[in-house]
N, C-alpha and C positions, 0 to 999 in steps of 0.2 A: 376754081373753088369747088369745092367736093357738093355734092348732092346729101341733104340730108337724108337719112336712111327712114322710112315709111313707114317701115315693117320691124316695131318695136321687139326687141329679146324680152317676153314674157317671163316673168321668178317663176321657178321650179316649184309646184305645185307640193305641200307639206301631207305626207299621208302617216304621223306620228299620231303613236296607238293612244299617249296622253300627253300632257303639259311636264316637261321637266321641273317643275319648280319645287319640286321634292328634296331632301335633303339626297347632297353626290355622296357618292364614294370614292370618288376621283381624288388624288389629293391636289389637282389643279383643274380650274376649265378656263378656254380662253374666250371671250365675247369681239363681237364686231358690232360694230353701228350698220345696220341695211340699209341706210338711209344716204351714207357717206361713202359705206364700206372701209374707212380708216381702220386700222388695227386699232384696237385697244388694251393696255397694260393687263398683264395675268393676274387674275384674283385669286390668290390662294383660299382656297375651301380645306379649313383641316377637318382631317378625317375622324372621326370616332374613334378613342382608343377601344382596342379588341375586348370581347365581355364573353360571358359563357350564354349571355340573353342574347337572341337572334332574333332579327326577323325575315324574311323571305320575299321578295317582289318577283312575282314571276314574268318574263318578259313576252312568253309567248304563250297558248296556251298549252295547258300539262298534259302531257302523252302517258296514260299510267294503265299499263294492259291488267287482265284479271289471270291470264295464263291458260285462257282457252286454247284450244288446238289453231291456230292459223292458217284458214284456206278462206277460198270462194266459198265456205257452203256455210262455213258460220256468219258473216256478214262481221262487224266492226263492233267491239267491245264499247257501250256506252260510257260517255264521261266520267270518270272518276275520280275523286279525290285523292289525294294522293296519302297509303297508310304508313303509318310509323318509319317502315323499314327500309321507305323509297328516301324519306328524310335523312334519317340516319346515315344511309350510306351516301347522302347529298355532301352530307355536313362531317361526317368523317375523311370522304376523299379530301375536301379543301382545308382539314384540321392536318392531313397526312400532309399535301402540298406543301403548305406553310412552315410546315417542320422539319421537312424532309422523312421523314418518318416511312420504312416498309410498309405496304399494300399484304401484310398476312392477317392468321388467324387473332394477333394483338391486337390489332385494331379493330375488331369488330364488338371488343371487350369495352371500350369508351362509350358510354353511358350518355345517348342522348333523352330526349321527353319531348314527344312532339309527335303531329303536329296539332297546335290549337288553331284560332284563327283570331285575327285582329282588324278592325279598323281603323283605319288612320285619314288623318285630314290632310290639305293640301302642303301642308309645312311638315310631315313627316312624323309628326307626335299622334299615338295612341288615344283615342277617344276612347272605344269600348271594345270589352272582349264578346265573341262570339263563342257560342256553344251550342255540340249537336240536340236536337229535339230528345227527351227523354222519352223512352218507350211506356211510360204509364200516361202519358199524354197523349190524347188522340180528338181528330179537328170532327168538329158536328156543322151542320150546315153551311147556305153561301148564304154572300153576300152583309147584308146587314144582321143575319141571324147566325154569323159564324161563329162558333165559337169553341173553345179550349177543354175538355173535360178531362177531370182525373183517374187513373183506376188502380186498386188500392187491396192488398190483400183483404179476402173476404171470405167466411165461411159458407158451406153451400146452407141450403134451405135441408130439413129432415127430407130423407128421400132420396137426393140427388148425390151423384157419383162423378170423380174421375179419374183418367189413367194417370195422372200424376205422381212422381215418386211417394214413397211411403214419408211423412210430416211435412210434404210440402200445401200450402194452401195457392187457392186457385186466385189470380188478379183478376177483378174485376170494376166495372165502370159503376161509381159511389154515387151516379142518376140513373131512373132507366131513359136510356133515349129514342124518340120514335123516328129519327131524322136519319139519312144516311149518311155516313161517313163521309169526310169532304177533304179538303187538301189545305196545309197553311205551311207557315214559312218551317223549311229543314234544318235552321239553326236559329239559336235564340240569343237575344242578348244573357251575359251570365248574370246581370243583376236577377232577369225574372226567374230563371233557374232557384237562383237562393230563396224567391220570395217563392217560387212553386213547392218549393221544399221544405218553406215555412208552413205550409198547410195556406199560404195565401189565395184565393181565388185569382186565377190569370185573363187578361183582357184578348181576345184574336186580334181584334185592331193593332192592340197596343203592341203583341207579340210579333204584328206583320211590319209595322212601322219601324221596327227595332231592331227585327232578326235581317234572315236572309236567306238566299234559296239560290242555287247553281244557277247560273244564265245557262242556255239553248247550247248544248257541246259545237265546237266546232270539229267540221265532219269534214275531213279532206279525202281523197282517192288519188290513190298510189298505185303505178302498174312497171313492169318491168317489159321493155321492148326488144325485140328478137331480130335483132342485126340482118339477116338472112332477107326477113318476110317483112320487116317492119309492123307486124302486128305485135300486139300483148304476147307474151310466153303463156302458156298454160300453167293455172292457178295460182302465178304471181301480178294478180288485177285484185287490188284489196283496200279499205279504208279505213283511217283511223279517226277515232273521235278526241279530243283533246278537252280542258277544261280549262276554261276561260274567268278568268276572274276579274276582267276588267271589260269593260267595253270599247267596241272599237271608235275610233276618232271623242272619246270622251271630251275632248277641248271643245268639240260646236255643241255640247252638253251643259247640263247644267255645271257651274263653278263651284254648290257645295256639298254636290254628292263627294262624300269619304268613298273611298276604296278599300277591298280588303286584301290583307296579307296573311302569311304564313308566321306564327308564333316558336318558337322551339327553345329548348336551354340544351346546353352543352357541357359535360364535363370537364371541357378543356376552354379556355375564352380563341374566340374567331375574329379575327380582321376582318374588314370592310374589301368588301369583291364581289366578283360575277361567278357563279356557279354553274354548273350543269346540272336539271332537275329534271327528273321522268326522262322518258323513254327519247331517241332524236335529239338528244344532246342539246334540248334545250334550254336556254340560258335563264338565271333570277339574278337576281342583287339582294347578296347579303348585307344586311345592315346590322352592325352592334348595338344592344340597348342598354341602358341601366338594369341594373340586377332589381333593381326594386319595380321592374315594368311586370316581372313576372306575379299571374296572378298570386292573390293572398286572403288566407282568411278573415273572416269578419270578427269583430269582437265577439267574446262569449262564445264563439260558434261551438268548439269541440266541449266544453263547462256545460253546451242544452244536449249535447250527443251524449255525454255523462250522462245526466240527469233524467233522460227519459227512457235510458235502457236500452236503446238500439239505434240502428242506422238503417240509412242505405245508402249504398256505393252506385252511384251511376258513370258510364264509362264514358270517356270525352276522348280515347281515340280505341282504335276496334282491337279485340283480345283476342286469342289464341288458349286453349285451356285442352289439358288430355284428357279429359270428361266432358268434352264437349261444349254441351252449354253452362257449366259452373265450371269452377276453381279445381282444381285436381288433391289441394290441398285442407279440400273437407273429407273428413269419413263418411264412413256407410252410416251415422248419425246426422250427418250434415254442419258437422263443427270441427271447427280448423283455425288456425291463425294464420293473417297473410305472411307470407315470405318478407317482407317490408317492415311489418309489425309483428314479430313473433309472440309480445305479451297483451296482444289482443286477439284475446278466445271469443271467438263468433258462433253461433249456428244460422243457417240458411233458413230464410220461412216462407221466399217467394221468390218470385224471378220475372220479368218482363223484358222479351229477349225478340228481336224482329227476325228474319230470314237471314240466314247465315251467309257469309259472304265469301267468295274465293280468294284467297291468296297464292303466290306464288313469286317464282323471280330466277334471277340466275345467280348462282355461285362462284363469285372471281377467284378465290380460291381454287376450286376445283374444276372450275371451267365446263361447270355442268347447268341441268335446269334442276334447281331446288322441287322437291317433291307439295303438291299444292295439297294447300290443309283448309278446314274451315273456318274462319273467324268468327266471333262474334261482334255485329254491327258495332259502333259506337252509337252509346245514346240507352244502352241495356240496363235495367235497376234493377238491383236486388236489395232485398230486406233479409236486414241479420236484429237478431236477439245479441246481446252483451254477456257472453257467460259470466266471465268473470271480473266483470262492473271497473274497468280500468282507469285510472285520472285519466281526466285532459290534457296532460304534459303524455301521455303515453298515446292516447290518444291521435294528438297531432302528425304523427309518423303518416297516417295515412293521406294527408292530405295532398292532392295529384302526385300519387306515386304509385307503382303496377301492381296489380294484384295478380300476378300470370305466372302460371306455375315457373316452365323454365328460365333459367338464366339469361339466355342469352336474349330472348323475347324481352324479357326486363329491360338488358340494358338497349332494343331497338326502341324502345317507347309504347309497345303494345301495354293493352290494358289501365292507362290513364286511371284514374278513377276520382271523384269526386264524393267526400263524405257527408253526410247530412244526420240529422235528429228526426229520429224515427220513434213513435209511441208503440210496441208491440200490443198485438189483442189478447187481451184476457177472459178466460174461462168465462 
């Protein structure tokens, strides 16, 4: 008779980054009992038919460099979100895939919007939209004295001067504050957005409970090894940072933290699959949504943009403009119509614009390195006057659609914009 065996075969220890119980993209998965190990019958999971509404699950985290020079002496570009144009050509290679479609200069013509950001619960469905911080917002104290203040075009005092262009006024903070400047969450829910843009007073609590802020990049080191010596090669010893959207072993976590994903619409509708996003060919899961997931206006919204004579445009992904920090499509007056909405005549009366950010990339086309420009962050507001007092039905054009001069930057998704009701100052 055989010896029973002692020395039990321990289960493979699970090191999965979350809980599959998300909606598949598979259009079959198979289950086992662990218990029995019997097979059990295939569940067909049907897939989502194809939509032009996406969203984005990234599987590892996002590799998305700034286009610095790459050696030992610069050290590893910090975590970055990933801008418009990493999406775009996410979401066009797998639109060309699926069709068979050439890899030329036609395809870079297909009109994506993205990216935004989303929440979702543990069944796959959209709870709230995320939105980057506006730059007339800016966080004062800690702790229980934190809080959200506004800053708001403002004329100076008699006396006071500045280098600002000729009819611009200067933004300024509508308290004075004796506290120093402090830190709060880098993306908001978009409800508080619309109420910050209602002239509502915002809570920090309530901004930090709701919004969201990048977790810690994940920072790996990469070296290349020299056959000969078995040391590093000289200045191929380098690291990359990635961005993580998820945490790791989220399953011994709590069950009802939401996760976030990537938002986008596509001029063409996208099937359900795995992608390749950012740098290292690393993988996401596209998932189709309903068209009505995309965000939408509120009632009345553009009928109080009528009504009180002006706007502002805040940008919810980063722009590109050939005049730098504004639109290329204002005069030497500062009035212009966006390219999107041509019969809406604006002029410029302020600007709240952070540090400029690097762009860059490579061109499959031409198998070169794209010439790096400067963006403007997402989260920029400007204040426009209504030349010529336009309806609401004329109006609506601008609602997240690009205010960026070129073409082609249109159709990657730069320059988002979001419009609001703005009271202009009078004389």
């Amino acid at each position: 008779m055989a010896k029973p065996n002692k020395h039990k075969q321990k289960s493979a220890p699970r090191y999965d980054k979350q809980k599959s119980n998300a909606r598949s993209t598979a259009p079959d998965q198979a289950a086992a009992t662990p218990a029995t190990g019997a097979a059990v019958e295939r569940q067909q999971v049907k897939s989502p038919p194809p939509s032009p509404v996406v969203t984005l699950e990234p599987l590892a985290p996002l590799i998305v460099r700034s286009g610095r020079p790459f050696d030992g002496q610069t050290g590893a570009d910090p975590a970055r979100f990933p801008p418009p144009s990493t999406v775009a050509g996410c979401l066009r290679t797998a639109w060309a895939r699926a069709t068979g479609r050439p890899f030329n200069l036609d395809l870079a013509q297909l009109t994506i919007a993205a990216p935004l950001l989303v929440r979702v619960d543990h069944a796959g469905q959209i709870v709230s939209y995320l939105v980057p911080k506006p730059a007339d917002a800016q966080y004062f104290g800690e702790g229980d004295d934190a809080r959200c203040i506004r800053a708001e075009p403002r004329k100076l005092e008699d006396g006071c001067g500045t280098d600002l262009p000729a009819g611009l006024l200067p933004v300024r903070l509508n308290v004075d504050e004796k506290v120093k400047a402090s830190k709060g969450p880098a993306w908001w829910d978009l409800d508080d957005l619309r109420n910050f843009r209602r002239g509502q007073p915002v809570d920090h609590k309530r901004l930090t409970e709701r919004g969201w802020s990048p977790p810690a990049g994940d920072k790996r080191t990469h070296v290349a090894i020299d056959e000969r010596t078995l040391a590093s090669e000289t200045s191929r010893l380098f690291q990359t940072e990635g961005l993580d959207f998820a945490a790791d072993n989220q399953w011994l976590k709590k069950t009802d933290v939401p996760s976030v994903r990537l938002l986008a619409r596509c001029a063409e509708p996208l099937a359900a699959g795995l992608v390749h996003l950012g740098g290292e060919r690393r993988l996401a899961r596209l998932q189709p949504e309903a068209e009505t997931v995309w965000p939408q206006p509120p009632a009345n919204w553009f009928a109080d943009i009528a009504k009180s004579g002006g706007l502002t445009l805040t940008l919810l992904t980063s722009a590109c403009f050939a005049a730098g920090y504004r639109p290329d499509w204002l005069n030497d007056q500062l009035i212009g119509s966006p390219p999107t909405a041509p019969d809406v005549e604006l002029q410029l009366v302020a600007a709240a614009v952070e540090r400029w950010q690097p762009h860059s990339g490579w061109d499959l086309v031409t198998q070169a390195p794209r010439p790096t420009r400067k963006s403007v962050a997402a989260g920029a507001t400007y204040w426009f006057k209504l030349v010529n007092q336009p309806p609401a039905e004329t109006l609506a054009a601008l609602w997240l659609t690009s205010i960026c001069d070129a073409d082609q930057d249109r159709h990657d998704g730069f320059g988002l914009a979001l419009p609001a009701a703005w009271s202009p100052i009078t004389d």
